[in-house]
N, C-alpha and C positions, 0 to 999 in steps of 0.2 A: 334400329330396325329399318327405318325408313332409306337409312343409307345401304345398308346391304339390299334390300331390295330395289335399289336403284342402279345399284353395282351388278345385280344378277340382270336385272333389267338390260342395262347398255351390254353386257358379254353377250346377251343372247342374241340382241339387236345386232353386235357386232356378227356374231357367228353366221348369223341370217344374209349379213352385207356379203359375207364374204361365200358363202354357199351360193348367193344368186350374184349376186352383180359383180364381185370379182371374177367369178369365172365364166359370164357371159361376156366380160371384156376382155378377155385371155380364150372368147373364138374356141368354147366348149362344145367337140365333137358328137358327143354321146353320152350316155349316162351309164350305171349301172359298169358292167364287164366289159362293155369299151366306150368309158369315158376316160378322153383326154385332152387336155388342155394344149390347144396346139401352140403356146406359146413355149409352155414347161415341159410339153410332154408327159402330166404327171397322169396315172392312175390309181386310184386309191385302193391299196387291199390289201384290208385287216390282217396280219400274222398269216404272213402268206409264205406256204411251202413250195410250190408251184410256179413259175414263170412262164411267158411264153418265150418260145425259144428265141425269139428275134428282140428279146428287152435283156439286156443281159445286165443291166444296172438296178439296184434298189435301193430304195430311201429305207436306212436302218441304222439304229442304233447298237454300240455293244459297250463295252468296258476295254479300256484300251491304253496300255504304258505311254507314256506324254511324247515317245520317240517315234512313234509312226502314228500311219491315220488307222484304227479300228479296223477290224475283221466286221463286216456289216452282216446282221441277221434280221431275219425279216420283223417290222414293225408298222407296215400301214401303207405304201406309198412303193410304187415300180415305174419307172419309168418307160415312155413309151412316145410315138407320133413323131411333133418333126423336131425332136430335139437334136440339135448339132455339135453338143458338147457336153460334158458333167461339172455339176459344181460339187463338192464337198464342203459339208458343213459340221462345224463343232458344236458343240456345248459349252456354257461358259466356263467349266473345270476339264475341259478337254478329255473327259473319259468314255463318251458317246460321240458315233459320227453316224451323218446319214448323207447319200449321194441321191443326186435328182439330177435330169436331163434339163436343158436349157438350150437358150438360143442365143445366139453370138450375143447380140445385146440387150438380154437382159438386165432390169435394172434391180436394183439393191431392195428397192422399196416391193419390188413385186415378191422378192423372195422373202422379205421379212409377214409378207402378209399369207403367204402360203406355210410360213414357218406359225405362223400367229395362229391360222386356221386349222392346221394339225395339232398344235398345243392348247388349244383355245386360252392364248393368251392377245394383249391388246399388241400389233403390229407397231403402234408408235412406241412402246418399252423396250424396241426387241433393235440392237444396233448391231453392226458388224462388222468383225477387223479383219483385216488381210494385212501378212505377212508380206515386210517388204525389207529384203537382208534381213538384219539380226532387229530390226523398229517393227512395233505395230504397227498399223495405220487405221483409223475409221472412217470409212466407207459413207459418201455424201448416199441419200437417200436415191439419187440418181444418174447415179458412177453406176458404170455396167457392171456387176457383179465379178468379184475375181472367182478365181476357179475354186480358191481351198478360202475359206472364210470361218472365223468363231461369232457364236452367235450370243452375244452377249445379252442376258437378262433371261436366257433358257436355261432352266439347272436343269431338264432333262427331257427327250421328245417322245418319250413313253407318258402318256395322257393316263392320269390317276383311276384308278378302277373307285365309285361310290363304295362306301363300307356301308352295310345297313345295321340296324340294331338287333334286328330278331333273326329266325332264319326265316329263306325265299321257300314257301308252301309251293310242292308241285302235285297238281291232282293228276294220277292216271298215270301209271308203271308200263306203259306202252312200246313202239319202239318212241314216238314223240316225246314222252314222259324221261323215256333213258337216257336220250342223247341230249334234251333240257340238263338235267343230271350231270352228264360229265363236261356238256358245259360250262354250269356252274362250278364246277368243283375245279375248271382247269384255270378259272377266275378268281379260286382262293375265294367263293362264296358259304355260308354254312345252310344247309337247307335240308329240308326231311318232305318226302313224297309221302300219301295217304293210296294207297290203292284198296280198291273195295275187294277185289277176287284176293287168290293165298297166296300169289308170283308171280314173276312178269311175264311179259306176252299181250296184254293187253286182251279187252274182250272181245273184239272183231276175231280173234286167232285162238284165244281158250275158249271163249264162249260161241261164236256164230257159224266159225269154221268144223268143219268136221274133218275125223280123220283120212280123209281118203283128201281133202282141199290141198292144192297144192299153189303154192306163189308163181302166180302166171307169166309175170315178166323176169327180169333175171335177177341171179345173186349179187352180180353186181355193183349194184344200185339201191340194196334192202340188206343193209348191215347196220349195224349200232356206230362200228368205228367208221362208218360211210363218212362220217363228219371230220375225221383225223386224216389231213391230208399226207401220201404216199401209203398208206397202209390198207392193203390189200386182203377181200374178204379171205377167211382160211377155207380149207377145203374140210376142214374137220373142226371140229368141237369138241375136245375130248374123245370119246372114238366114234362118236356119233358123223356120219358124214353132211357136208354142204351141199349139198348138188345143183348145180346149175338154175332146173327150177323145184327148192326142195319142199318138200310136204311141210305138213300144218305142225308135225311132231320136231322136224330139223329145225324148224322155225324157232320153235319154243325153247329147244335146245341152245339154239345160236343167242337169244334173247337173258337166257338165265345165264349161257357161261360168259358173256359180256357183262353182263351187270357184276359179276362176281369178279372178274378180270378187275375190273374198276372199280371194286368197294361198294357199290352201290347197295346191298343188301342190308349194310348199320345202319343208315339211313333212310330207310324204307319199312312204314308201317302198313302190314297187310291186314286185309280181313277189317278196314276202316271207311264207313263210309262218310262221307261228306254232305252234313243237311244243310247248312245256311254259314255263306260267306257273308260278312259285312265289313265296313270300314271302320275301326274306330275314331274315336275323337281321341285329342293327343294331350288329356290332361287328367288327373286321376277324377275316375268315377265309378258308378257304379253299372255295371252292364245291366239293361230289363228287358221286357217283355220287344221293345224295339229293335233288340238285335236276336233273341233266341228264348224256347221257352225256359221256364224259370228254373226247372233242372238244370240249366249251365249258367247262371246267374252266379258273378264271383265279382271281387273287388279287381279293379284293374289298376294298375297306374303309370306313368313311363309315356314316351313318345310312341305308341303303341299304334300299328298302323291298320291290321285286320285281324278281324277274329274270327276263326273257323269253327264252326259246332260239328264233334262228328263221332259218331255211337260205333260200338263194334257191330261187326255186319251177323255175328251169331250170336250174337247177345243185344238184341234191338232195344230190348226193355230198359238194358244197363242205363245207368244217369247219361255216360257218355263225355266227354271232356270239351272245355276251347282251347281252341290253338292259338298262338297270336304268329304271327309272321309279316315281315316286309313288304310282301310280296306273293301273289297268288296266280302263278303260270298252270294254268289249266290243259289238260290235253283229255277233255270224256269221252271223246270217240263219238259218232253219230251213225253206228250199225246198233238202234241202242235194243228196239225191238222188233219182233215179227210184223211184217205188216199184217194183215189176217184178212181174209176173205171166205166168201162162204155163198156155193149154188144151190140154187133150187135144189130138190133132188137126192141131194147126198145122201139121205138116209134110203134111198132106192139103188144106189147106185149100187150097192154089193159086191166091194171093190175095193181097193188100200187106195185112201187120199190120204196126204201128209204135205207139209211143208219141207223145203230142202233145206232150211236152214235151222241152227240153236241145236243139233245133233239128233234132231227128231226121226229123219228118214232112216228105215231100215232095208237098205239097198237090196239085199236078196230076195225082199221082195218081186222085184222086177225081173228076175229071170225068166227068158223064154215068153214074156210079155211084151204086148202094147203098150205105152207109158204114153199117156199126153203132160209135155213140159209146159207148164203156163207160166207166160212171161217169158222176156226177150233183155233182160240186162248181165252182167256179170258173172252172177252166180246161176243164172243160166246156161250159159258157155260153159265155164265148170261142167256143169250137169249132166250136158252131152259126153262129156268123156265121163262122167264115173257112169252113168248108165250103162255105155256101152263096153265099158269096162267088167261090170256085172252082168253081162250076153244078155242085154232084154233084145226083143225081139226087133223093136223099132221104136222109134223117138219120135213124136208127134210136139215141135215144137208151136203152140197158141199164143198169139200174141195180138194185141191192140195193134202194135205197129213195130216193125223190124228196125229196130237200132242197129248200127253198124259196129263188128267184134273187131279185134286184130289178128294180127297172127304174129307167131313167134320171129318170123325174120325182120318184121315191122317196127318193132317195140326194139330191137336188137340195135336197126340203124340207127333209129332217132334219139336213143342214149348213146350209141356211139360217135354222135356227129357233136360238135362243137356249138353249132348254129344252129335255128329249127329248122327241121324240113317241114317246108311249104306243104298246103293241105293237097295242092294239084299233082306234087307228086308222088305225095304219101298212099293219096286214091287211086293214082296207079299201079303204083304196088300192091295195093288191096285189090286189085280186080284180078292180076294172075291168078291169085288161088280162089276170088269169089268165083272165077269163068267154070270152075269143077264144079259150082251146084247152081250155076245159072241165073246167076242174079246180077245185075247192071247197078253196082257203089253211086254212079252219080244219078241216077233214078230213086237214093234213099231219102226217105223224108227228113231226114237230119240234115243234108246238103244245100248249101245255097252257091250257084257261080254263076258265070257269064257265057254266052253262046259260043267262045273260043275256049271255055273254060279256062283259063288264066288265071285263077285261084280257087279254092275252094273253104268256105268257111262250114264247116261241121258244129251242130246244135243240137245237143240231146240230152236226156234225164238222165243220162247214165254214164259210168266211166266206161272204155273199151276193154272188153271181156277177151283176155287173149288167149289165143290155143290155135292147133291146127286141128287134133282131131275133130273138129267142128263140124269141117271141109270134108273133109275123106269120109267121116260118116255120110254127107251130104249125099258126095259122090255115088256112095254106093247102097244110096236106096235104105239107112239106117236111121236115119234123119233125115224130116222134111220139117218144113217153116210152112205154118198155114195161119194167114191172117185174119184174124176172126175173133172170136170170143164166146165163152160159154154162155149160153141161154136156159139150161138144164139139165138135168143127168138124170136118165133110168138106167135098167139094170145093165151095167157093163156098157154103157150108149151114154155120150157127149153130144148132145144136139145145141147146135150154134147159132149163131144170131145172123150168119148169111144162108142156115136152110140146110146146112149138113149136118150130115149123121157119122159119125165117128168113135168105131165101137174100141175100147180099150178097157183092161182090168184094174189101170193103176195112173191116178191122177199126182200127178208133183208139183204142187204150188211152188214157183218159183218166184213171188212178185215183191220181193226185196225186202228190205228193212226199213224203221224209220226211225228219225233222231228223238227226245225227246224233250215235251216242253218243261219237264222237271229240273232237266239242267238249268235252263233258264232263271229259275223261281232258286234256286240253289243259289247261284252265281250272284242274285239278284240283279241280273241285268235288266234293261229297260232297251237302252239302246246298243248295238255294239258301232262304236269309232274305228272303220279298220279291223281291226283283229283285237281290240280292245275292251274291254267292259266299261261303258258307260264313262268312256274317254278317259279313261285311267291308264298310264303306262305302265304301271305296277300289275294288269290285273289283266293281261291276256287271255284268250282262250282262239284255240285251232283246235282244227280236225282234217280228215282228208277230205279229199272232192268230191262232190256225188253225181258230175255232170259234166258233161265236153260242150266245151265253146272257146271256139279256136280256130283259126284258119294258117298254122304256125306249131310245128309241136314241136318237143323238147323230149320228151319222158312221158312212158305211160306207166311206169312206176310211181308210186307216190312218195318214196325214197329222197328223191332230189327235194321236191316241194317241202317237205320235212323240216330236211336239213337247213336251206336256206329261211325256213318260217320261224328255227331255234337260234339261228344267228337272229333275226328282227328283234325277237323278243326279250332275249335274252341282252342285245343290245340297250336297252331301256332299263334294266336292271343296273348295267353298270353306268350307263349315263343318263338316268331319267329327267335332268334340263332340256335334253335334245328335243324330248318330245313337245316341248311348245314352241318347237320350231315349224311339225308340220299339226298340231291342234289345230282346229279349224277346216284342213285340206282333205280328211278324209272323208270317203262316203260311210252313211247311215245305215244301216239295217235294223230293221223293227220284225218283229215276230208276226208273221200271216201262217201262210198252210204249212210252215216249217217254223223251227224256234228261229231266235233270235242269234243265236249262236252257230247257226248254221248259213253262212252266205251262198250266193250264184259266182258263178266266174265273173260274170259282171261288176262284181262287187271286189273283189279280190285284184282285179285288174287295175284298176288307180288306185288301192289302197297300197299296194307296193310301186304302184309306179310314182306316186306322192314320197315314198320313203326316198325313190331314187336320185328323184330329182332335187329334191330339200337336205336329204342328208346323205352326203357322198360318201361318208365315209362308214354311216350303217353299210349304204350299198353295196359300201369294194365286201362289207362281211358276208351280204349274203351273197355276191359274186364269186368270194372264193368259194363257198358253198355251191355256185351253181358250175365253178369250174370244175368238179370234183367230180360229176357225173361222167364224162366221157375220158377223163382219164382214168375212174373206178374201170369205168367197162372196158374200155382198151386192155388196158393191164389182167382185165380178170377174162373176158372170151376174145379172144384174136380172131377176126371174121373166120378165116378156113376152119379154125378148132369148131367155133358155133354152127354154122352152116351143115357142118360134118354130124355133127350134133341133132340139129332139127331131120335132118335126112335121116339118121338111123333113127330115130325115134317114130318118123312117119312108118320108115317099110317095119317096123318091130310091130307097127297094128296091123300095118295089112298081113304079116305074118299069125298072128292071133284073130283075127279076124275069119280066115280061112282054117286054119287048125281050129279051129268051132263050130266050125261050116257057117258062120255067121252071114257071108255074102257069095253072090253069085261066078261065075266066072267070068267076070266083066275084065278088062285089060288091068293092068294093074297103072295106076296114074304116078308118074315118077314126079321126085319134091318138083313144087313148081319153080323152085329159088334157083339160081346160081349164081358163082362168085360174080361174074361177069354181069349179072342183071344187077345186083347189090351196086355195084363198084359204080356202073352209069347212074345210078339214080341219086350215089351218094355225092359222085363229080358234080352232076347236076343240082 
């Protein structure tokens, strides 16, 4: 024992040398989606379908007759930077070959150690011949590398996937939970999900959305197979249609015929809910009151690593079963309930109050009414278009303090670009369409810059609530923003804490959701490590973001984030030594006015930039993940087609707007967008 643990010991110490100090002496340009080693040129990315067009070489292995060199497919590694030349490399039975870029002199030893760190094998075992005539020859350790080389003591450069004993437990039939799911299953993993509702969709979308909700940013980028690179969202689901941005019903649609596409349904237990995850101990005993109560108390035995207690969700009373499983990839979602609030008043106010969320409002109400919207996040934005969707009269948006929304041509770019676009002139583009209802972007309390403005860093409780109809309501006098807050309600009268009186028949809580601390106590977490349960790389848990902090964006979908959080995770399933590579390096979260399970941007920010920089080759995983975003979007809206798109959908309200006689005859305000404003901002 002592010696295997001494042998795991020095591999790991090795793998560590060669993640930092080998390739900070091979002059490491970058990390992550463009790290490359400007000696090798190499970049790392996991079972990559994608290249960029200027790397046209990849390090990959195939199966291959002993008469030529292999047909390469992708297996971890593209070359790229200032490489000058290819080397081709064998396997010791010549049936695997992988190419890598290189520099004229290159030595033997550098490739044996880059060959070592892809394999995680030790670099001094690993020798190499070159053909010379019909003789082999082996290659001194510091002989410039020949161009076609066998690597002898590699039987293969495909790195072994962990087998576990039980199957990998995933909580939460989500999109997170589904794409966890395939996954696994494309890993040749055995695993079974628990969802507490009767199908997927996840509860943010069966439970908090309502039927009229629709996905604010695009299709895109919010698919299942977002994560299977070249394969593009479909326009249909059965005969159910995709649209661009589709409703809360296509959603579900798109969610259930994917899961079924991919088997997912035999392995998925609905209608089950999840009361207490613990660890076992790895030797036969008996489970007690320390792990569940004595209803799931049973004989265990076997290297047995968690045990899940979890009761049918309509049968609560049932005893209920454990689960045991390898492994517990959580996804509970953090829209878990209502937040609730309550004025002075209400019972004076002789009026429909409701919340806008959990499917409680019943919109027809509002017709030919005053509506005051309280609250300024997300499912606010939303709110303005379903209201005036159901002709209320006017939209009295209330709020503490105005967070800043997006708009659909915004959200459009910034998944279409490569790179992030800067906050400075993301803000720009948000001020063409903010200038229709008169409000100054770098005046918003979220913003922080400098008197040339030369960047702009954005800070708020909320994610960006995208829409236009927002705007054009704004425009025309159907929506106003008034900053303030209720102090009381009589009859039909909202009187505020700056002194107005604001008479309306129909109040709509809009003031969001929040996560719960029960997850917590479920998970038994204490601390979360990164995205981890109490530093365990078996026992993740994610969710989406509840907040912008950023001066840099990427996506305002939460699609990409997703995707690239189920490569991390999922990476630790199959290699869970790696993780005491970066142990120790990530930041803490502890449970305060939010659980424990739910982090800040702050938080999330070095904890993948720690994955980056430590473990390169997690990184190229979620890097192909995060390459997937602008090429989804390219392939699925071509600027003209989108653009084309937002603009009939803008004059489709002012045409409905006026067939209601909803608004005045004020000019009619044409899209603020065009190809030609997009295209400078996006050069830029």
């Amino acid at each position: 024992q002592e010696a295997s643990l001494a042998q795991k010991r020095s591999a790991l110490i090795w793998q560590w040398f060669w993640q930092t100090a080998v390739r900070s002496s091979l002059n490491v340009s970058g990390f992550g989606a463009d790290t490359a080693l400007d000696r090798f040129g190499l970049k790392y990315i996991e079972g990559l379908h994608m290249v960029h067009d200027d790397n046209p070489y990849a390090l990959t292995p195939s199966r291959r007759s002993r008469s030529k060199s292999p047909t390469p497919f992708q297996t971890g590694i593209v070359t790229a930077g200032k490489a000058t030349r290819t080397i081709e490399i064998l396997n010791e039975d010549g049936t695997e070959c992988i190419t890598i870029g290189a520099s004229a002199t290159a030595k033997a030893t550098e490739v044996c150690e880059i060959i070592g760190g892809l394999c995680s094998l030790d670099p001094e075992r690993i020798r190499l011949i070159k053909q010379v005539g019909s003789y082999s020859q082996a290659q001194s350790y510091f002989d410039d590398v020949a161009s076609r080389v066998t690597a002898m003591g590699v039987k293969s450069f495909q790195r072994p996937v962990t087998r576990h004993e039980h199957p990998i437990m995933v909580i939460g039939a989500g999109l997170g939970g589904i794409q966890t799911m395939m996954r696994l299953k494309q890993k040749g993993h055995d695993f079974v999900c628990l969802e507490k509702l009767d199908d997927f969709g996840g509860h943010s979308w069966m439970v908090v959305a309502n039927k009229f909700t629709k996905l604010q940013t695009e299709r895109g980028t919010y698919f299942c197979d977002y994560i299977l690179p070249g394969v593009e969202p479909p326009k249909f689901f059965g005969d159910v249609p995709y649209n661009t941005w589709p409703s809360r019903d296509q959603l579900l649609t798109m969610f259930r015929e994917s899961a079924r596409d991919h088997g997912l349904y035999e392995s998925t237990r609905f209608n089950m809910s999840v009361e207490k995850v613990k660890q076992l101990p790895s030797s036969t005993t008996t489970v007690g009151d320390a792990l569940v109560p004595a209803a799931f108390r049973q004989q265990i035995s076997g290297k047995n690593r968690y045990g899940l207690a979890v009761v049918p969700v309509d049968e609560p009373d049932e005893a209920g079963e454990l689960l045991i499983g390898s492994a517990v990839l959580a996804w509970p979602g953090n829209l878990c309930d209502c937040r609730e609030i309550e004025f002075p008043g209400e019972d004076l106010f002789d009026g429909y109050i409701e919340y806008s969320s959990f499917g409680k409002m019943d919109y027809t109400q509002c017709a030919g009414k005053e509506v005051i919207l309280y609250g300024h996040g997300a499912f606010t934005i939303e709110n303005v278009r379903t209201l005036v969707e159901h002709r209320c009269k006017k939209v009295i948006v209330m709020c503490r303090k105005r967070n800043l929304c997006g708009m659909k041509i915004v959200s459009w770019m910034v998944a279409h670009l490569d790179v992030p676009v800067p906050g400075n002139i993301m803000l720009e583009a948000f001020q063409k369409i903010y200038d229709l209802v008169g409000f100054d972007v770098w005046s918003a309390h979220s913003v922080k810059t400098d008197a040339n403005r030369s960047f702009a860093h954005i800070s708020q409780k909320t994610v960006f609530g995208v829409t236009d109809i927002y705007f054009l309501a704004g425009y025309y006098g159907l929506m106003e923003v008034v900053v303030d807050e209720v102090k009381r309600l009589t009859h039909h009268c909202a009187h505020t804490k700056k002194g107005k009186k604001i008479e309306c028949e129909v109040i709509l809580k809009a003031v969001g959701t929040v996560p719960s601390f029960k997850i917590d106590k479920m998970l038994g977490l204490k601390e979360l490590h990164g995205i981890w349960v109490n530093n365990d790389p078996l026992r993740p848990v994610a969710c989406n973001g509840m907040f912008v902090e950023a001066r840099n964006f990427g996506s305002f979908s939460s699609g990409p984030g997703f995707a690239s959080t189920v490569a991390a995770i999922t990476w630790f399933v199959d290699y869970p030594d790696d993780f005491e590579v970066i142990r120790g390096q990530l930041p803490i979260n502890k449970a305060s006015d939010r659980p424990a399970y739910v982090p800040s941007g702050t938080h999330l920010m070095p904890t993948f930039g720690a994955v980056g920089q430590l473990l390169p080759l997690c990184a190229a995983a979620m890097a192909e993940m995060d390459q997937q975003k602008h090429l989804k979007q390219r392939m699925t809206h071509p600027p003209r087609e989108y653009i084309a798109q937002c603009r009939h959908e803008w004059e489709s309200y002012i045409r409905v707007f006026k067939k209601f006689g909803m608004v005045d005859d004020r000019p009619e305000p044409p899209y603020p967008y065009t190809e030609e404003m997009v295209q400078d901002w996006m050069d830029r």
